[in-house]
C-alpha positions in Angstrom: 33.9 62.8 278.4 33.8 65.4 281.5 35.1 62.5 283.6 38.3 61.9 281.4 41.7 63.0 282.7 43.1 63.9 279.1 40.0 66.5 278.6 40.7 70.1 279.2 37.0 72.0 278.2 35.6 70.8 281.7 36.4 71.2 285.4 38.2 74.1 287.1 41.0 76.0 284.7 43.7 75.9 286.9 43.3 72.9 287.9 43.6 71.3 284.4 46.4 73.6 283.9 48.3 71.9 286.7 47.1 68.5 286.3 48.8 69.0 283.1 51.9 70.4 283.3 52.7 69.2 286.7 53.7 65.3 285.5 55.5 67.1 282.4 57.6 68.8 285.2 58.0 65.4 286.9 59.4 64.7 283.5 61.6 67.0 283.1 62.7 67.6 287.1 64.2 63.9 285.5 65.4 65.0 282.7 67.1 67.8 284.1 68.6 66.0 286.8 69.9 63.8 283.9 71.5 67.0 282.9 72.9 68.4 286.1 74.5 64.9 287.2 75.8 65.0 283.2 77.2 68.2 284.1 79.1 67.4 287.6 80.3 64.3 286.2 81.8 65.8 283.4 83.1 68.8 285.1 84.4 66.9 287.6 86.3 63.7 285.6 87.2 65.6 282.5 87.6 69.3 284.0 86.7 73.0 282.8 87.8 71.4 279.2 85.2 69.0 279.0 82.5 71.6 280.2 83.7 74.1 277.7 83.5 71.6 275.1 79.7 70.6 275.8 79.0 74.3 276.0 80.5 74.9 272.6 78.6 71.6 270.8 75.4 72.2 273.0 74.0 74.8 270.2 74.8 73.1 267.3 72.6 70.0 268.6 69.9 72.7 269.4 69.8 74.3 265.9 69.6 70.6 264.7 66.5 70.1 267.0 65.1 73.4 266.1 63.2 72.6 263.5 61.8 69.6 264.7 61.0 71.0 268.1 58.6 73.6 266.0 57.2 71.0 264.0 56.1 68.5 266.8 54.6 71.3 268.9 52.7 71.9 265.4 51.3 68.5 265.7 50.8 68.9 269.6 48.6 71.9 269.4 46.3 70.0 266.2 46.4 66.8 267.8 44.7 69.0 270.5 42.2 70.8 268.6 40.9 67.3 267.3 40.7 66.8 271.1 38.8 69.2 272.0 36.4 69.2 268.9 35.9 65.3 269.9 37.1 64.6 266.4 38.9 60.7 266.7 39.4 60.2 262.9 41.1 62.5 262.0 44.5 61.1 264.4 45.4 58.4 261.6 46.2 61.1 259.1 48.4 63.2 261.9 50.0 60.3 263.4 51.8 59.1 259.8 52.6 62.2 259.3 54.1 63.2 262.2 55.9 59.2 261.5 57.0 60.6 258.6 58.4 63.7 259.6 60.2 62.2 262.1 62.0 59.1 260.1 63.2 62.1 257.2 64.1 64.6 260.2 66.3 61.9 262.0 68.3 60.2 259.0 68.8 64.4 257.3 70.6 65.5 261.2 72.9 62.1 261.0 74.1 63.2 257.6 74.3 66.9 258.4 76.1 66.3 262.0 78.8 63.9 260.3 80.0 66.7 257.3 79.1 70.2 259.0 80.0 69.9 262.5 83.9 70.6 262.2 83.1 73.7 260.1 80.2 74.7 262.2 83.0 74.7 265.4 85.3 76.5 263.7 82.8 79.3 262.4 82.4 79.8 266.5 86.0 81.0 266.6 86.5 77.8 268.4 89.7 75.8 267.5 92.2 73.4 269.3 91.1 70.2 272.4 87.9 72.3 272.9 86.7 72.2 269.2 88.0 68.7 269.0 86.0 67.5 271.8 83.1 69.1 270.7 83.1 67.5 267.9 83.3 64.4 269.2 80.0 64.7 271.4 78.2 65.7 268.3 79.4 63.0 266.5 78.7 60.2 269.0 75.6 61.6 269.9 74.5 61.6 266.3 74.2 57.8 266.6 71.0 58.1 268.7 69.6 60.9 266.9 66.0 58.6 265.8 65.7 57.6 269.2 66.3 61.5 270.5 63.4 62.8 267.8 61.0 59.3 267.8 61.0 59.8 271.6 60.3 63.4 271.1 57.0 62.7 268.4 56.1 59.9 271.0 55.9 62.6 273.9 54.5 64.9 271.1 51.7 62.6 270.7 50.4 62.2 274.1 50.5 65.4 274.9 48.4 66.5 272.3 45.9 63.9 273.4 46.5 65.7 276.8 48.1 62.4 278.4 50.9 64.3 280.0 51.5 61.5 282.7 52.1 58.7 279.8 54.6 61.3 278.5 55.5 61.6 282.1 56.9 57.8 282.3 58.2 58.1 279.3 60.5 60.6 279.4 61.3 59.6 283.4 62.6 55.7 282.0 64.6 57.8 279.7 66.0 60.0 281.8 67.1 57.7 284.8 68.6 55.7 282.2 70.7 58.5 280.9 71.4 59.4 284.4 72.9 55.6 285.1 74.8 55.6 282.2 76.9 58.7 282.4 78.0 57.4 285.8 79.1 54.4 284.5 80.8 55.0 281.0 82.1 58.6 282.3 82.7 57.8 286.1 83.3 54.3 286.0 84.6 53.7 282.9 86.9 57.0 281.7 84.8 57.1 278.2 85.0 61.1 278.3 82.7 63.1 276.6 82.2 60.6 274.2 80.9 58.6 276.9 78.4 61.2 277.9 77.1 61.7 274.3 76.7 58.1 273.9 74.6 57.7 277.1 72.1 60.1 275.5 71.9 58.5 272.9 71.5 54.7 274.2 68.9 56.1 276.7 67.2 57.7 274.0 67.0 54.8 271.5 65.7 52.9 274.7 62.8 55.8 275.6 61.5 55.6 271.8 61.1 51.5 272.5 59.4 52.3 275.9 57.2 55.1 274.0 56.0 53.2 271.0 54.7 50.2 273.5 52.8 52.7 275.9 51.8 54.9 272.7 50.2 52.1 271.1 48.8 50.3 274.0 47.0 53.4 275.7 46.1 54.8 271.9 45.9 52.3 269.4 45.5 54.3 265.5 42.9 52.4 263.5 44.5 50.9 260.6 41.3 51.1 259.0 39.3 53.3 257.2 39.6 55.9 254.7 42.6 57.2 253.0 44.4 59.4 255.4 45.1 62.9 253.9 48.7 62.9 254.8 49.2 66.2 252.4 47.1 67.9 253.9 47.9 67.5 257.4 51.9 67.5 256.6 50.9 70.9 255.2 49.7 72.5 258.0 51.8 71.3 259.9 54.7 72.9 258.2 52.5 76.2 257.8 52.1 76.0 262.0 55.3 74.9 263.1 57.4 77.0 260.7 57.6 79.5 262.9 57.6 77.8 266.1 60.9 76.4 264.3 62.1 79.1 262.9 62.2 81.1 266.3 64.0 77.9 268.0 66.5 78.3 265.1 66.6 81.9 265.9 67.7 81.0 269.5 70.2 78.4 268.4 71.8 80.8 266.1 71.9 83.5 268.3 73.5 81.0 271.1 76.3 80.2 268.3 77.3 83.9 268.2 76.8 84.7 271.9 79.5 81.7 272.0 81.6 83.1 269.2 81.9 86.1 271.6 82.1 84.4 274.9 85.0 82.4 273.2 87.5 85.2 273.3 87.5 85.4 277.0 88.6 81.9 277.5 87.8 78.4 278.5 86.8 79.8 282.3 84.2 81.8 280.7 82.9 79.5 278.4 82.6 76.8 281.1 81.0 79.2 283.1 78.2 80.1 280.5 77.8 76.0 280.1 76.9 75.8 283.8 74.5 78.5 284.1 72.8 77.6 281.2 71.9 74.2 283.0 71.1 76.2 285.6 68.5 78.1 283.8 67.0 74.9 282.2 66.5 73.3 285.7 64.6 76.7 287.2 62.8 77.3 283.9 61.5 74.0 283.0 58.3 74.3 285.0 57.0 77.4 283.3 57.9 76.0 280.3 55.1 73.2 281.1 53.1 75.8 281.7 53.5 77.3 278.6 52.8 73.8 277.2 49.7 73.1 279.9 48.3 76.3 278.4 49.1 75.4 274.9 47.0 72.2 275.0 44.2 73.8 276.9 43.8 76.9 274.8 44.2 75.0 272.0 41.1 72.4 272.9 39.0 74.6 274.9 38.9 77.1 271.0 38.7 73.7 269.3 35.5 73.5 271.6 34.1 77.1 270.9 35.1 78.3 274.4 37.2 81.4 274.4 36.3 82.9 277.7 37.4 80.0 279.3 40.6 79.6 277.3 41.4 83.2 278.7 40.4 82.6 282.6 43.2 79.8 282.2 45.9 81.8 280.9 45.2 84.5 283.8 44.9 82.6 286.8 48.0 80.7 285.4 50.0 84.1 285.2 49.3 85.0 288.6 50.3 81.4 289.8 53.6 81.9 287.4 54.6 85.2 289.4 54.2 84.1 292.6 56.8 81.1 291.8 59.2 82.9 290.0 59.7 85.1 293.1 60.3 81.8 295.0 62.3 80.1 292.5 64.5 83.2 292.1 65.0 83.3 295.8 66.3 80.4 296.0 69.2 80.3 293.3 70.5 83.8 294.7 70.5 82.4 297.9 72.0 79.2 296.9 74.6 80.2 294.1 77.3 79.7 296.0 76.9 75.9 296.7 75.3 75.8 293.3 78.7 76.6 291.3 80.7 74.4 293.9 78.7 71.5 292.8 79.7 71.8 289.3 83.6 72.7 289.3 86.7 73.3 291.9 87.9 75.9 289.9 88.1 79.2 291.8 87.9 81.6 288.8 84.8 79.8 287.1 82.7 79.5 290.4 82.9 83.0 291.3 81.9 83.6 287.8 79.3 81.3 287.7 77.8 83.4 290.5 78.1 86.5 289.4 76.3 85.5 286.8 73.5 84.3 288.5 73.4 87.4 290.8 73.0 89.5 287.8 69.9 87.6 285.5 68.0 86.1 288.7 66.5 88.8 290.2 64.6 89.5 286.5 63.2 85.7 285.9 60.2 87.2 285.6 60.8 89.0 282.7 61.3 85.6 281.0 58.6 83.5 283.1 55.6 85.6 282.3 56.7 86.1 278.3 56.9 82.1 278.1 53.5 81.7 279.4 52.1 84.1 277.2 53.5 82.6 274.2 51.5 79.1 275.6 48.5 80.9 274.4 49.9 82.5 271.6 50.5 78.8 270.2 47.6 77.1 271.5 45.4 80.3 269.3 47.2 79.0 266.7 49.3 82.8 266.4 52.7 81.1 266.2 54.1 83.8 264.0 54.1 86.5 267.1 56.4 84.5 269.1 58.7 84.4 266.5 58.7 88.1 266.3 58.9 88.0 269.9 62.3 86.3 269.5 63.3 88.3 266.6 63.1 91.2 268.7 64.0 90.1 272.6 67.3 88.0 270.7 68.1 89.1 267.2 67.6 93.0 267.8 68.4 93.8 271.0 70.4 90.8 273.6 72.9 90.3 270.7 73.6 93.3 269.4 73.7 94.7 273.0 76.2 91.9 274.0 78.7 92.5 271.2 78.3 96.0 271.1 79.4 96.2 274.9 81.8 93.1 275.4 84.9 95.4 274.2 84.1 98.2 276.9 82.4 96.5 279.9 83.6 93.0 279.9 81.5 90.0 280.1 79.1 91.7 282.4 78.0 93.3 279.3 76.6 89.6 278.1 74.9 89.3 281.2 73.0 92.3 281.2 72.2 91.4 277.8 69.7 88.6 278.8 68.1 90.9 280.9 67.7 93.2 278.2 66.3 91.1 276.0 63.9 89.7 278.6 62.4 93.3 278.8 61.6 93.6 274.9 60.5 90.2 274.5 57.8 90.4 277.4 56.5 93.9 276.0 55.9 92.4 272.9 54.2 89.4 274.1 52.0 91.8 276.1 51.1 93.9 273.1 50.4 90.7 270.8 48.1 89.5 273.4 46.3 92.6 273.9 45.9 92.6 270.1 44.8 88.6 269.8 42.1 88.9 272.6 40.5 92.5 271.9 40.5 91.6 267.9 39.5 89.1 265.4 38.8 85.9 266.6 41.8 83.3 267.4 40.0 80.8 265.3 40.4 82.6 262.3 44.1 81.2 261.6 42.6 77.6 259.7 44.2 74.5 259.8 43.0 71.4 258.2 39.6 70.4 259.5 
């Protein structure tokens, strides 16, 4: 098995880290460029209303993928262990039950997206063509909801295996797809922002297709053998990915009321917080494959009994993390100007846009370092501590701060808040890992064997 690609537990750390993440961030480089060209078409054929109105309904489709973003992580990090521990029979049981999961997930979102989303807008303080047009994307985009979630259990899937390039080419059809359509039914066809919701949601339907082929061709599940012990594995994985969930609800909630308060400054400033926040997915996504790279290889190097090397991973892939974050940084100060230009004409929201930038930038690595760290949190099977984390970093400090301030110091005072919240969250990431290595063993958190 040393020879195998997908096997973490041999070979140099770093190495595996990056062979990893590195086609996940293909991926997603895709994905987000699906976003960005999303973004510039929309800013640019339905104006700063059509951004505002995507940055209004882009935190209601979060808190609906919340929960399922926590629980297919859950199934990520066990699919992994079973990797590790070179246990193959166990897959049947996890595979129908992350099936399952997913088919109940998808049809409960449709149903809550059709009756909650006007209510949901207006408990945002949002009202008028704004509101109306947000609900619209959410509505259209509802269509494609199984495809959004199947794709996302597919990627789930090979990742735990640790096939990150089949998850790679996966989510690279889907995203060029995406990319194709929103030209056409927004650009070439005037469809709006119902034209943008319903290009996700075709390419979507289209990557689950795509997945389900590779998935079963590169990974076939025996449909043989004993009686899978769906219970058991549908258990823990609720009992794992509760709080991976519950902290990606956390952020979703927390976006809702950061918009509830951005709201009262206008559609410029709303618009303006909808750009940056694209920004920050595009610059964040590779650390966030780190955090997943060091997930999967913490998670099968314990599942092998090897600790120490679980931990030279994790450090060497901090150091690498800093020294890119500087660079990354760099570059977006540097560049904000053109940045904001591609995105909008208007004046008013570009120089916002950078002063925005200019502000939260120069502390990425306040967020960078706590993302990685929470990798190994989840691979060591300590979920619960990121939660806390964004309990903390979100809940207790960058909101409060942010509403707190608005009324005196304008919407600087929301910007500073992120930095803020950066701060706390990486101090207690730093303090839970000090506790998780130096104590009991990260084993001792059980899930079904």
């Amino acid at each position: 098995m040393s020879g195998d690609a997908t096997d973490m537990t041999t070979g140099p750390p770093l190495r595996k880290v990056l062979g990893f993440a590195l086609p996940l961030t293909a991926a997603n480089l895709l994905q987000q460029g699906y976003v960005l060209v999303d973004g510039i078409v929309v800013g640019h054929w339905t104006g700063v209303g059509g951004l505002a109105a995507i940055g209004a309904a882009g935190p209601l489709f979060y808190l609906l993928n919340a929960m399922f973003i926590g629980l297919g992580t859950a199934f990520t990090i066990r699919l992994a262990h079973l990797r590790g521990a070179g246990d193959a029979d166990a897959r049947r049981g996890v595979v129908l039950s992350l099936a399952l999961v997913t088919a109940v997930w998808s049809v409960g979102c449709v149903l809550v997206a059709t009756a909650l989303v006007n209510p949901a807008l207006a408990l945002m303080g949002l009202h008028g063509q704004v509101a109306d047009d947000g609900a619209v994307f959410i509505s259209t985009l509802s269509i494609g909801f199984p495809g959004i979630f199947g794709s996302a259990a597919v990627s789930a899937y090979l990742r735990g295996l640790g096939d990150s390039r089949a998850a790679l080419w996966v989510a690279g059809f889907g995203s060029v797809t995406n990319a194709v359509l929103v030209l056409l039914l927004v650009a070439g066809w005037d469809m709006g922002i119902a034209g943008a919701a319903l290009a996700t949601a075709t390419s979507s339907t289209a990557a689950l297709v795509v997945g389900l082929v590779v998935a079963a061709r590169k990974y076939p599940v025996a449909r043989t053998g004993g009686r899978p012990a769906l219970r058991r594995e549908l258990t823990g994985a609720v009992r794992l990915g509760f709080p991976l969930a519950s902290q990606h609800i956390i952020l979703a909630v927390g976006i809702m009321v950061l918009v509830w308060i951005i709201q009262a400054f206008g559609p410029v400033v709303l618009a303006a917080f909808s750009i940056v926040s694209r920004v920050e997915q595009f610059t964040a996504m590779l650390f966030l494959d780190f955090s997943g790279a060091i997930t999967a290889f913490t998670a099968q190097n314990l599942g092998a009994g090897d600790e120490r090397r679980a931990r030279t991973g994790l450090t060497r892939t901090l150091g690498l993390t800093a020294a890119l974050t500087v660079v990354t940084a760099a570059v977006v100060l540097v560049a904000r100007g053109p940045i904001a230009a591609i995105f909008t004409d208007d004046p008013a929201t570009r120089a916002l846009t950078e002063r925005y930038l200019v502000i939260i930038y120069p502390f990425l690595a306040l967020y960078t370092l706590m993302v990685v760290l929470h990798g190994y949190l989840n691979g060591a099977r300590r979920t619960t501590a990121p939660l806390i984390c964004t309990v903390i970093a979100f809940l207790l400090v960058q909101i409060p701060f942010a509403y707190l301030f608005h009324s005196v110091f304008g919407i600087e005072a929301v910007m500073w808040a992120v930095v803020v919240g950066w701060t706390a969250g990486l101090t207690y990431s730093v303090l839970c890992l000090r506790r998780v290595l130096f104590t009991a063993p990260a084993l001792e958190e059980a899930l079904p064997s």
